[in-house]
N, C-alpha and C positions, 0 to 999 in steps of 0.2 A: 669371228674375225676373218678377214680372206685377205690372203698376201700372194705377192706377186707370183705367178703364175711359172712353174721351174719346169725344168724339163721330165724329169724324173722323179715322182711320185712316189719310190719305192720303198719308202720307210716309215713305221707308224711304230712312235713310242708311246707309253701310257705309263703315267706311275703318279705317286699321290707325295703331296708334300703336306710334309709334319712339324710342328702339328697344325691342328686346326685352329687358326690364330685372324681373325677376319681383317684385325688390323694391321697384320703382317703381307695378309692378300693383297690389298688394297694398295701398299706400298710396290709391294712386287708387280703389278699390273702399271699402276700410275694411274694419273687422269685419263678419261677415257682411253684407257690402256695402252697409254703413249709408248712404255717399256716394252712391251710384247711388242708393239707395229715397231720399234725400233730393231728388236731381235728378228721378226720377220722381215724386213725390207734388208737389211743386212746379210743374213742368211738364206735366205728365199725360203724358208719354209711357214707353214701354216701352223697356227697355235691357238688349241680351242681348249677349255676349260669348262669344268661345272664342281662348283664348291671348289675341293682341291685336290680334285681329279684331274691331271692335265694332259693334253694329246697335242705330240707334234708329228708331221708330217710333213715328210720331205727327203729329197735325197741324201741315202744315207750317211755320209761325214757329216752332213748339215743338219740335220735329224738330230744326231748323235748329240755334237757342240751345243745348239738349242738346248735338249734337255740337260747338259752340266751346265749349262749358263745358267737353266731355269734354279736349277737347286743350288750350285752357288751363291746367287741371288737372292735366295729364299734365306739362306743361311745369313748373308747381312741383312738381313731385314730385324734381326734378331738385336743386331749390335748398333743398328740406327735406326733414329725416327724420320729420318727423309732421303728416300734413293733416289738421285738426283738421275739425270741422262747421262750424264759425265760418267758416273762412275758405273752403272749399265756400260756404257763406250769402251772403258778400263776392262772389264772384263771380258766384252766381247773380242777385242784386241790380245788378252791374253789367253781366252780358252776357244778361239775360229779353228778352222778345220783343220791346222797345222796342228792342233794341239788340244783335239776330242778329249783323253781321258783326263780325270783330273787327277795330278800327281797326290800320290800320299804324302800326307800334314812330316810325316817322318824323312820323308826324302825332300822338301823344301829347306831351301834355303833361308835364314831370316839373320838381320843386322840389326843390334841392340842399342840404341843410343839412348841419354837423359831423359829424352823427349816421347822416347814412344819406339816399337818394336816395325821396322820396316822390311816389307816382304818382297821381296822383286818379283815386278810381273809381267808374266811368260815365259816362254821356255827359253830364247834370246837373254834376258834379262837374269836369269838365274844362273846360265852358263858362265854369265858376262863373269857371277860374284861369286860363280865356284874358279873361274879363273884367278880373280883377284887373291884371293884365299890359297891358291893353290902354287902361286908363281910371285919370283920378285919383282918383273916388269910385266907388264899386261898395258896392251893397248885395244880401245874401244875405238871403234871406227863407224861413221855414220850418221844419219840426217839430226836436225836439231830435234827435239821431242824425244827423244826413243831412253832416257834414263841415264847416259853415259857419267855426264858428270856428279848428279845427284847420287848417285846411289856408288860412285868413286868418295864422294864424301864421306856417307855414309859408315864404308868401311875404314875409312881414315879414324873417324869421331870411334867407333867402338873399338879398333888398335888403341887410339891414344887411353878409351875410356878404360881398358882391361892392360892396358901399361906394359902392352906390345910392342911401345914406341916412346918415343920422350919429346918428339915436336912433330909437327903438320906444317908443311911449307906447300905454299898456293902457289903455283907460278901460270904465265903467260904472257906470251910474246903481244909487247905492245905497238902492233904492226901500224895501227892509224893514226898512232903518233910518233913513228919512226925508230921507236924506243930512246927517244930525245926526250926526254922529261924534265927538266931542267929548266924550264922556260914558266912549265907551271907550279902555280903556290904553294905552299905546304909542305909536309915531310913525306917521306918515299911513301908510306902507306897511302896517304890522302891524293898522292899526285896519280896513284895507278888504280882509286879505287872504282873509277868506271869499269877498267878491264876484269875487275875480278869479282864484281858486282853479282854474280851468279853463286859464285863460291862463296862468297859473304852471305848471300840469301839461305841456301843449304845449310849453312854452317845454325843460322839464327834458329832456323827453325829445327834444329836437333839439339841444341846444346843451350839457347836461351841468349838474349841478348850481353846480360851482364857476364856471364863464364866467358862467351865470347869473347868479349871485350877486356877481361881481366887475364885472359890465356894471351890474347895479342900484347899488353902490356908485358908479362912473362916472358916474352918471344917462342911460349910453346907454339903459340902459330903464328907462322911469321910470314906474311905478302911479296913476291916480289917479281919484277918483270923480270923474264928469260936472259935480258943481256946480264944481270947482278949476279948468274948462277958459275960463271965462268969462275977457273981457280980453287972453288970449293969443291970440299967433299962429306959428303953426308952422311953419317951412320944411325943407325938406330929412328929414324928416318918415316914420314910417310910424303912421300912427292908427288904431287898431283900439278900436272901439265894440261892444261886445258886451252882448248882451241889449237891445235896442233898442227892442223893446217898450213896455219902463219908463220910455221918456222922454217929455215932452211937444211939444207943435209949438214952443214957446219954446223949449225946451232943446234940442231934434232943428236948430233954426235956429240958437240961440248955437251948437252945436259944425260943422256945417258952417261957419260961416266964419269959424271957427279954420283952415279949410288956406289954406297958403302955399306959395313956388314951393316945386316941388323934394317937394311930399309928396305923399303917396299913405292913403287913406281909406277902410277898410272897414267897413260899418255890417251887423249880423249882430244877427237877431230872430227871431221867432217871433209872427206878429199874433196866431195865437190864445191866447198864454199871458202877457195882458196883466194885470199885480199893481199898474197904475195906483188910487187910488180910485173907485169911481163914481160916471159920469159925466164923468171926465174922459180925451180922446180919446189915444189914443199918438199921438208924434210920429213914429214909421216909419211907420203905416198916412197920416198927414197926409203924409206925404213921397213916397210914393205918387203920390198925388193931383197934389201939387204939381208935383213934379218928372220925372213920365213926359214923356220925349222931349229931355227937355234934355240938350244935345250934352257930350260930357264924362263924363256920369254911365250907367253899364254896373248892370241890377235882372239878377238869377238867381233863379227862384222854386224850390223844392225841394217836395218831396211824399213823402209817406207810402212809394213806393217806391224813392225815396232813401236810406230809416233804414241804416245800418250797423252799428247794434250788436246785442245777441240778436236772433234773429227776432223774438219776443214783443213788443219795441219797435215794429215795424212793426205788426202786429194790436193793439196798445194806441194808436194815432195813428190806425190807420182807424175802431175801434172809435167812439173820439169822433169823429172825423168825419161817421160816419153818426147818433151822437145827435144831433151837433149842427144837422145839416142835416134831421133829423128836426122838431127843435124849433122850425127857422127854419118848415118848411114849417105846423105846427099855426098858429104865432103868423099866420098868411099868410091862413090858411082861416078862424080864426075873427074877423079885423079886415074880411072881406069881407061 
């Protein structure tokens, strides 16, 4: 195979994957060896193989990442009969040159739910849920794709499941409709279940439709927009604030001291996709500000090589980011 042509040649690994499984090869390669040219166009390096001899070549970090991707890889092939590009993608995202060695199975992190054993991934992502674990408010900061909210559930779903906690409350500021709900059908759940439509998805697929639905009739978990949190106080508690962006420093302040003993607070945004009016500042980015270094409170910032979902996600996150730091720098040149 021959891949794009890098600057620096200077690393040549060689090692054999086991065991010798033809139809494990075949998976790991892909059609016409779509997964490899996928690894090599990504990485720039070159990936030659005979039986299950493999050689990569390429600048050292890139070298390196290659071959743990190559035996990661090798290692699902074991546990599935179709390695998809997607999930090639997934890995390559979590083991690229930020993050060459592969951490030991003993120092990962992993979240237990009904559904199945979910592992965060990459180094970003583990930090995120040794914060969560570690601290009573924790906020997740950063583009859409990168895990924030999902795997904020996650660790909700295995507190509630190991009886850490006695309810799960969803919130989110329903900024596109004023937090005026009132006009439409239904009862409070049904009127805000667009806004929490993500958290509802998370929830389904770790816990199963009907528990879902028989924990919301319980009110172990209970929906509600940002304005209904005011007054109360929470104990014993798992509080997930999502979209955080859309709130103001009033409202980012009423709902932090809503927590009480016994809860646990995760605040999960995105400062550049703020649908506030203008002029008027989010209360995550105030919180920011306010609150860096206070003891107690665990920030994880995420970035564009974070994204986990299509590639294309990723190149549409950097894509604005360079507009937008483009924009910053004109406005910069012509106030001088």
């Amino acid at each position: 195979m021959q891949a794009p042509q890098t600057k620096n040649a200077g690393k040549t690994c060689q090692f054999l994957l086991e065991p010798d499984d033809p139809r494990r090869f075949a998976e790991l390669c892909g059609q016409f060896n779509q997964h490899l040219k996928q690894i090599e166009q990504r990485l720039g390096v070159d990936i030659r193989y005979r039986g299950n001899q493999f050689t990569v070549k390429g600048e050292d970090k890139n070298a390196q990442a290659a071959t743990e991707i190559l035996k990661r890889l090798y290692r699902e092939t074991g546990k599935t009969d179709h390695l998809t590009a997607e999930i090639v993608h997934l890995y390559l995202q979590e083991s690229a040159v930020e993050w060459v060695h592969e951490p030991k199975s003993d120092n990962l992190i992993t979240l237990r739910t009904r559904k199945g054993t979910i592992t965060p991934r990459g180094e970003n992502q583990q930090r995120y849920v040794r914060s969560i674990l570690d601290h009573d408010i924790n906020f997740g900061i950063g583009p859409a794709g990168t895990g924030k909210t999902y795997l904020a559930v996650a660790a909700a779903v295995q507190a509630l499941e190991e009886e850490e906690i006695r309810r799960i409350l969803l919130v989110r500021p329903a900024v596109e409709a004023g937090e005026k709900l009132g006009f439409l059908p239904g009862d409070l759940s049904q009127k805000i279940d667009p806004y929490l439509r993500p958290l509802y998805d998370a929830l389904y697929e770790m816990l199963g439709f009907e528990r879902v639905d028989k924990l919301i009739e319980k009110n172990v978990i209970e929906v509600a927009p940002l304005a209904y949190m005011r007054g109360r106080t929470l104990n014993n508690s798992y509080i997930i604030l999502d979209e955080a962006q859309n709130t103001t420093p009033e409202q980012m302040k009423m709902f932090l001291t809503r927590i009480g003993f016994g809860s646990t607070a995760v605040i999960t945004g995105d400062i550049t996709q703020v649908d506030l009016p203008k002029g008027t500042r989010s209360g995550l980015a105030h919180s920011v500000d306010v609150l860096k270094g206070v003891e107690g409170i665990g920030f994880t910032w995420f970035s564009a090589k974070d994204v986990v979902r299509h590639p294309i996600v990723q190149r549409i996150v950097q894509a604005y980011d360079r507009f937008d730091r483009a924009g910053q720098n004109k406005s910069s040149s012509e106030g001088q």
